[in-house]
C-alpha positions in Angstrom: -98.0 81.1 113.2 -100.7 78.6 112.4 -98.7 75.4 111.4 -101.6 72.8 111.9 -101.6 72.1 108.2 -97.4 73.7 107.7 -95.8 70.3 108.8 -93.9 69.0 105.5 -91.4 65.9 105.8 -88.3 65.4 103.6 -88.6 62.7 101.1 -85.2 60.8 101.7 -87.0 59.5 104.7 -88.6 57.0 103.1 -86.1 55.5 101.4 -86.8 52.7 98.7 -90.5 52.5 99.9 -92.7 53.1 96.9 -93.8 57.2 96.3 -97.6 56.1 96.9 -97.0 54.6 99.9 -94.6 56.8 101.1 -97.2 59.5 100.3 -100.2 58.0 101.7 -98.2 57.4 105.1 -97.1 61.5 105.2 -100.4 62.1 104.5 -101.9 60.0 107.4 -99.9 61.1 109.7 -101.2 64.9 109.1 -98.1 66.1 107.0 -98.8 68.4 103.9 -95.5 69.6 102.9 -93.7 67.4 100.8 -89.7 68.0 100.4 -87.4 66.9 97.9 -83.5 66.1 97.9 -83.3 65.8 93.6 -81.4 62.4 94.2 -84.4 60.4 95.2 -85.5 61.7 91.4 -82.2 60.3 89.2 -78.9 61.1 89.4 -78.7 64.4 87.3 -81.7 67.4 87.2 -81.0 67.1 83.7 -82.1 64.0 83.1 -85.7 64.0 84.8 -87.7 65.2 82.2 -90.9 67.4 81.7 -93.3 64.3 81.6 -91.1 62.7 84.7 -91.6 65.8 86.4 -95.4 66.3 85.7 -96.2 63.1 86.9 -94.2 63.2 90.4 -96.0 66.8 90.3 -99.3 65.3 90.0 -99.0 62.0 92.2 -98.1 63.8 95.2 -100.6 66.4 94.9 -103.1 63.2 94.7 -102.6 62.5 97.8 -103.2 66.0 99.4 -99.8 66.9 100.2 -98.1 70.3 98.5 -94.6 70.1 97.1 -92.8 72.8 99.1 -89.3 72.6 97.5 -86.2 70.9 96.9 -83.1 70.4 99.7 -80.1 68.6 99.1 -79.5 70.8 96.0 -76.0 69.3 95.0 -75.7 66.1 97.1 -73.7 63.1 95.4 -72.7 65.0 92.6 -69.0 66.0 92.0 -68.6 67.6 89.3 -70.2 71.0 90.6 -68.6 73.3 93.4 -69.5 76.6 95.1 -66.4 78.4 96.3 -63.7 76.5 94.2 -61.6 78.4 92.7 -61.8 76.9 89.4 -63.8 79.3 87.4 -64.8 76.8 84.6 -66.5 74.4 87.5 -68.3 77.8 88.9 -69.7 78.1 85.5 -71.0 74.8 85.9 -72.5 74.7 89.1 -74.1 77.9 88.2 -75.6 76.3 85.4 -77.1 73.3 87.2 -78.2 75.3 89.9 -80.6 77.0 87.5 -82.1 73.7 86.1 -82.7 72.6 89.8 -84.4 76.0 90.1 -86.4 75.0 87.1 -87.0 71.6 88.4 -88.2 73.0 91.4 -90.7 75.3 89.9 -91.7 72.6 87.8 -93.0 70.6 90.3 -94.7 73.3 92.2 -92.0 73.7 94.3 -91.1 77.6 95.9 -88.0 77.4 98.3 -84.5 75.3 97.6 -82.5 74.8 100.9 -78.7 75.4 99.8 -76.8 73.2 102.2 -74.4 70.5 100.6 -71.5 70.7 102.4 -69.2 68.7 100.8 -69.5 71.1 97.2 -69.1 74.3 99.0 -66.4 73.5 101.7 -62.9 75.7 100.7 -60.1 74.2 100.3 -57.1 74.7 102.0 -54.9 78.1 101.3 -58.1 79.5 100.5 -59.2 82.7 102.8 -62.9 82.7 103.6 -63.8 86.4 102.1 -62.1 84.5 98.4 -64.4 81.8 99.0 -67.9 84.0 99.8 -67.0 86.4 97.1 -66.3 83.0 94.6 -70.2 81.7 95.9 -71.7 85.0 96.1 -70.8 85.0 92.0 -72.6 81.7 91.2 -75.7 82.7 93.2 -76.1 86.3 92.1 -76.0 84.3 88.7 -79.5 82.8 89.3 -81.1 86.2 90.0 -82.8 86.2 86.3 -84.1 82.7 86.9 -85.4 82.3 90.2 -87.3 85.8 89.4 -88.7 84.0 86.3 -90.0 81.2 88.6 -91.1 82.3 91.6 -88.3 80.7 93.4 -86.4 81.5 96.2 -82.9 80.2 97.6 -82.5 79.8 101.6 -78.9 79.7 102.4 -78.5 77.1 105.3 -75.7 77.4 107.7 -74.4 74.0 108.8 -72.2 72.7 111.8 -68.5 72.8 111.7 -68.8 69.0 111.6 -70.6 69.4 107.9 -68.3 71.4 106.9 -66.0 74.6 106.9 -68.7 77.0 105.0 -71.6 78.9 106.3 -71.6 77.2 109.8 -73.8 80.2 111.5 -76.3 82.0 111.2 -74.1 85.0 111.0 -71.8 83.4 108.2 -75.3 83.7 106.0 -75.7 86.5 106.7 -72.8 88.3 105.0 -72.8 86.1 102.2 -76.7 87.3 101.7 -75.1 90.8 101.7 -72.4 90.1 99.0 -75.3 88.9 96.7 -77.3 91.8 94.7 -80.8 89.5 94.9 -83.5 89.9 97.2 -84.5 85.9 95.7 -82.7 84.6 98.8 -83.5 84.2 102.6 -82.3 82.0 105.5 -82.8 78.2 105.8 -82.5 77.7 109.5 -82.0 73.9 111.3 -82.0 72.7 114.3 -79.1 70.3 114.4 -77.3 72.5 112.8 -78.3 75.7 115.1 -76.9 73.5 118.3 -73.4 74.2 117.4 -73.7 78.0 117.1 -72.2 80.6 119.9 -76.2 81.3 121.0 -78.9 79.7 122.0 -81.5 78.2 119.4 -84.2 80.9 120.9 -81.6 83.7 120.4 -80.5 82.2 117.2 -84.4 82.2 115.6 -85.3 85.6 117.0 -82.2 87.2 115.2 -82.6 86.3 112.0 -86.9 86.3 111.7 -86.4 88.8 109.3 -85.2 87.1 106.8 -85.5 83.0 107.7 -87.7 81.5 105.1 -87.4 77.7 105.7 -86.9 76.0 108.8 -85.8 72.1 109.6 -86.9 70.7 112.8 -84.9 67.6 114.1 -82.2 66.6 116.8 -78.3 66.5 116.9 -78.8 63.2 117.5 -79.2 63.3 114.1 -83.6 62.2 114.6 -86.5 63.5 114.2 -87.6 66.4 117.2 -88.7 65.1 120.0 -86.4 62.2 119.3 -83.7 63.3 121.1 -82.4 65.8 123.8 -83.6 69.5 122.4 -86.6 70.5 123.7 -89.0 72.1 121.1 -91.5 74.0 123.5 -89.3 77.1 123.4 -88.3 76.9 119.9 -92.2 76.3 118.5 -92.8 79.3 121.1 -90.2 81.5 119.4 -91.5 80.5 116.0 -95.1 81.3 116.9 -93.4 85.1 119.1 -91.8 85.9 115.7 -94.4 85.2 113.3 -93.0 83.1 111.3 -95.1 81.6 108.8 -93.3 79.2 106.4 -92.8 75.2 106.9 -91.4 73.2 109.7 -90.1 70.7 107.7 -88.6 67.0 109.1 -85.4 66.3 108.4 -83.5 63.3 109.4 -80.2 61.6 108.9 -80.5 58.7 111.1 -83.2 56.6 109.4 -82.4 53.3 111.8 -85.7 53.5 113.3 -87.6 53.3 109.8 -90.0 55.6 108.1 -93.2 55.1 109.9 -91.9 55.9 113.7 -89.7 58.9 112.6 -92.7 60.3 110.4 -95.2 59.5 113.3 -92.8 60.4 116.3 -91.5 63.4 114.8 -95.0 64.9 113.8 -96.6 64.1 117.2 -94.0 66.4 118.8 -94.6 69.3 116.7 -98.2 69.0 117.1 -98.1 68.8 120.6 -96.2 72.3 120.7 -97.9 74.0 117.9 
């Protein structure tokens, strides 16, 4: 794996600072991935048009970085809904997910990160092969679209304290084999990798074959290197299997503010690459 120039950072992690300045720190720091959550855009995908689109496109390419994808696909929305068993809200959801793929090809992205918890969780009475079979439906909807585009969908598993869909590796898995699409891979994290049965090593080397994405930070809810996991091994086990795509930052804890976490958490994945 050469990940000198494969380091991207999420956007959200810059809060209100300004997209130029935001950029121009990523860029200094040695990032050149560039990550989207579609919030940090406008409320609705359908609302940020071509021009609007064009022109984030174009800023952040200004400042050397590469726009890698969008994450956060469905966050504070609430109208759309993975596993419900509504089918009319399916329908939906199926439809927005395609204009976020189009957003995300749009603005150069390639990979979208399918994690929102809260708008795939299953409700209670609801038995988990109902609710992969209900999300296996939306997604194998896309197929037609994300072939169009280019783009791919990395199912992310999440904790149990995110939420009560997808929380291992192994949970992707079978939902990746209810879908008739080879447009989607694994999204893996390292927060959320802490809570499953195996160790983060184990967890990597079992699914290389089809992990696409990866997000490096720290239960503790930081950037790596800001907390207790130790990322020798897991950059070691990234570079043993190959892998190739981004180590993107991802934090939820942004107390610190956006210059430390972008420079602390970039100086601990260089020192390991």
């Amino acid at each position: 794996m050469t990940t000198a120039n494969r380091f991207a950072i999420c956007n959200e992690t810059f809060g209100d600072w300004s997209l130029e300045r935001a950029l121009e720190t990523a860029a200094r720091l040695g990032y050149a991935g560039w990550e989207v959550a579609p919030f940090m855009l406008g409320p609705d995908a359908w609302q940020i048009s071509s021009t609007m689109r064009r022109q984030y496109r174009e800023t952040v390419r200004s400042f050397g970085l590469e726009i890698i994808g969008l994450h956060w696909l469905l966050a504070k929305t609430t109208e759309y809904h993975l596993t419900t068993a509504d089918d009319d809200v399916r329908e939906t959801t199926a439809k927005y997910l395609a204009e976020l793929v189009r957003l995300c090809a749009d603005l150069g992205g390639t990979v979208m990160v399918l994690g929102s918890p809260q708008q795939r969780n299953v409700a209670p009475g609801m038995d988990m092969h109902t609710a992969m079979t209900n999300a296996a439906g939306v997604l194998e909807s896309l197929d037609s679209v994300l072939r169009e585009t280019g783009v791919r969908i990395a199912l992310e598993p999440l904790g149990p304290e995110e939420g009560n869909f997808l929380n291992t590796a192994a949970d992707a898995r079978l939902l990746h084999r209810m879908i008739a699409s080879d447009s989607f891979g694994l999204h893996l994290d390292v927060k959320a990798m802490s809570t499953e049965p195996e160790p983060i090593e184990e967890v990597i080397r079992a699914n290389a074959d089809w992990m696409i994405h990866f997000h490096a930070n720290d239960p503790n809810r930081r950037g790596p290197g800001m907390g207790d996991v130790d990322f020798e091994p897991i950059m070691r086990t990234l570079r043993d299997v190959d892998y190739e795509g981004w180590l993107s930052v991802e934090v939820f804890d942004y107390s610190l503010g956006p210059e430390r976490l972008a420079a602390d958490s970039i100086a601990t994945l260089k020192r390991f690459a």
